[in-house]
C-alpha positions as CSV (number, residue, x, y, z in Angstrom):
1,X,0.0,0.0,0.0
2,X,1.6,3.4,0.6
3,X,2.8,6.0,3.2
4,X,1.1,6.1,6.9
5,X,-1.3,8.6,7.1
6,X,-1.2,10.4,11.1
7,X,-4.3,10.1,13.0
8,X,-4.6,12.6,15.5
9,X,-7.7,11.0,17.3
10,X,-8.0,7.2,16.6
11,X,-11.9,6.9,17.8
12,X,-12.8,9.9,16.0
13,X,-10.8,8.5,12.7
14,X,-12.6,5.0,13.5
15,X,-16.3,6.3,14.0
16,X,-18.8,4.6,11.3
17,X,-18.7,1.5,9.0
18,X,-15.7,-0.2,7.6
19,X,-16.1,-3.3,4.9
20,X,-13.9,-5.9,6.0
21,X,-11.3,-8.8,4.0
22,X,-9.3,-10.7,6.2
23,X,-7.2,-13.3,5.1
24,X,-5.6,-15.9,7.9
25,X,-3.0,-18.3,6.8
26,X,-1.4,-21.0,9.2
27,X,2.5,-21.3,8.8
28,X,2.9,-24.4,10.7
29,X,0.7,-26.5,7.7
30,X,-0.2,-23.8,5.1
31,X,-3.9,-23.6,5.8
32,X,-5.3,-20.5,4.8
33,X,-8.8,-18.7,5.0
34,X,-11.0,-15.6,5.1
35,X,-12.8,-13.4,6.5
36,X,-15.5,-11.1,4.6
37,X,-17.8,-8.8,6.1
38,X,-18.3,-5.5,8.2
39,X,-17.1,-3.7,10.9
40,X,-19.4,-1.3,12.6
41,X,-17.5,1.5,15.1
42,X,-20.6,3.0,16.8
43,X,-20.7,5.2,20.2
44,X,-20.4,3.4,23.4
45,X,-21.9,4.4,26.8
46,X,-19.8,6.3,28.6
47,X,-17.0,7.2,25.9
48,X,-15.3,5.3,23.5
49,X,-16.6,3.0,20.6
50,X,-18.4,-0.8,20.6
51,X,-16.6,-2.6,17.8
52,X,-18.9,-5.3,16.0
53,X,-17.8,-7.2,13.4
54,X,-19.3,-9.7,11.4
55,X,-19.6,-12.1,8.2
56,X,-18.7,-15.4,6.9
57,X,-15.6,-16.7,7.7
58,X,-14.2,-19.7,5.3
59,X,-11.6,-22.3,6.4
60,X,-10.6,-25.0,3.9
61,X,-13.4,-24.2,1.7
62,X,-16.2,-24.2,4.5
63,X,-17.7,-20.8,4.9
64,X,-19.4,-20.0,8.6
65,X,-21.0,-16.9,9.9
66,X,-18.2,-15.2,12.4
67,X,-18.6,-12.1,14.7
68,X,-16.6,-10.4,17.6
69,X,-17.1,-8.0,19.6
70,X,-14.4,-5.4,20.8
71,X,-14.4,-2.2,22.9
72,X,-12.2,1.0,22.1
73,X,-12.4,3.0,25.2
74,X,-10.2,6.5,25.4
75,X,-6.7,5.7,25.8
76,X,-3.9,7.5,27.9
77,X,-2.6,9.9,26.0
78,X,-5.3,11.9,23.6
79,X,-6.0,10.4,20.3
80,X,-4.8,7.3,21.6
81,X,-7.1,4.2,22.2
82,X,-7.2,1.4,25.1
83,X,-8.7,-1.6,23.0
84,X,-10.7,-4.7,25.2
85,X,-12.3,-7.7,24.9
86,X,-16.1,-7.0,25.2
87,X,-16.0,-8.6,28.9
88,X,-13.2,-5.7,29.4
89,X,-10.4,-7.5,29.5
90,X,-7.4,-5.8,27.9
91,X,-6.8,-6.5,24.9
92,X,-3.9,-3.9,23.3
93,X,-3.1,-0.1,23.1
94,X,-3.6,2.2,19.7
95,X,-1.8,5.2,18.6
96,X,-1.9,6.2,15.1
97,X,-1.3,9.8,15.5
98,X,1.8,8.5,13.3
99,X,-0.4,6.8,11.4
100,X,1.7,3.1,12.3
101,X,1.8,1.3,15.6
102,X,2.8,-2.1,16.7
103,X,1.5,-3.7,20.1
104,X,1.8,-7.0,21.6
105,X,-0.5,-8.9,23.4
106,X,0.2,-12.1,25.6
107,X,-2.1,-15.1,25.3
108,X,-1.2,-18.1,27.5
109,X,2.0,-19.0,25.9
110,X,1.8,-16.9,22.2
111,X,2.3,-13.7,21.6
112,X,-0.1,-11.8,19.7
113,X,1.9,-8.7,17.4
114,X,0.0,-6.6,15.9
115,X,1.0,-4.1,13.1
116,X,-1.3,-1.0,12.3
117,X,-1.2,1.2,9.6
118,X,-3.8,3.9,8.2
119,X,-3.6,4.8,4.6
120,X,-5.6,7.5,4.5
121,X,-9.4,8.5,5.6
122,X,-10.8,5.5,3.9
123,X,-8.3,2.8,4.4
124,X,-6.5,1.0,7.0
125,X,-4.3,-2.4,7.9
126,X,-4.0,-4.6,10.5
127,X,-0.9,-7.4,11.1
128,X,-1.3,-9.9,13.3
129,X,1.5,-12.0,13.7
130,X,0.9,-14.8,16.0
131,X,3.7,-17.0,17.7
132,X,3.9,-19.6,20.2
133,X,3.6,-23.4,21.0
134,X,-0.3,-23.5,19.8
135,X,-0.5,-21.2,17.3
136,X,1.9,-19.9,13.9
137,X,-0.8,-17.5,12.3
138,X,-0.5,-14.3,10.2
139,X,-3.4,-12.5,9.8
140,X,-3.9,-9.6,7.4
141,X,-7.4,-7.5,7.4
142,X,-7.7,-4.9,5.2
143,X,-10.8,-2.2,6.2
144,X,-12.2,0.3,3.6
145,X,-14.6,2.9,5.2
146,X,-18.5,2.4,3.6
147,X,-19.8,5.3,1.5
C-alpha cells in the first residue's frame, strides 16, 4: 500500500462502517482462509466506541458466519485508544497519531503482534503476527470505510 497517514484521534478517525477482508494463513501447515464482512465502530456508553464485526468466515473451503465483539475506550494519552475484549479485559493499546503502531498482546504462551497502519481517511491495515507453542498465524485485514 503506501505511506502512513497520522491520525490525530484514533476513535474519532474510526467512527462509522468499515467493509472488512481478512485473510488468515497458518504457517505451521499452510492452511489458509478468510474473512469477509463488516465492521461497525458505533458510540459506546460512557466514551469510546463498541466494535462489531461480522460475516462469513471460510476455512478450507467451509464458509461459517463469524462475529466479535471489541471495545475501544479512550486511551492514555489523547488520540490514543485502550482496546478490550467486550468482557473488558485488555486487549492492546492504539496510537496512530503517526499513522503506524505495533503492540503486543500475551495469550497463554503466544504472543499476539499486531502491526497498524492507516492509509488514508478510507483505508487501513491490520498485522497480526501470532507465535507460540499452539498457534503460527498471520493475519492480514484490510478495512475500507462504507460510503
Amino acid at each position: 500500500m503506501g505511506e502512513f497517514w497520522p491520525v490525530p484521534d484514533v476513535l474519532a478517525y474510526l467512527a462509522g462502517s468499515w467493509r472488512v477482508r481478512r485473510s488468515v494463513r497458518d504457517l505451521a501447515n499452510g492452511d489458509e482462509g478468510e474473512f469477509a464482512g463488516t465492521t461497525e465502530f458505533g458510540p459506546l456508553d460512557g466514551g469510546g466506541l463498541l466494535h462489531r464485526e461480522s460475516g462469513t468466515f471460510a476455512w478450507q473451503g467451509v464458509g461459517r458466519p463469524a462475529e466479535r465483539t471489541l471495545r475501544f475506550l479512550p486511551g492514555a494519552a489523547p488520540g490514543t485508544a485502550d482496546v478490550r475484549f467486550a468482557d473488558s479485559r485488555p486487549f492492546h493499546d492504539l496510537d496512530l497519531t503517526a499513522g503506524h503502531w505495533v503492540a503486543d498482546h500475551p495469550c497463554s504462551a503466544d504472543l499476539y503482534r499486531g502491526e497498524f497502519t492507516a492509509y488514508d481517511t478510507d483505508r487501513w491495515r491490520t498485522v497480526w503476527r501470532v507465535r507460540g507453542p499452539a498457534k503460527d498465524l498471520l493475519l492480514t485485514t484490510d478495512y475500507t470505510r462504507e460510503p
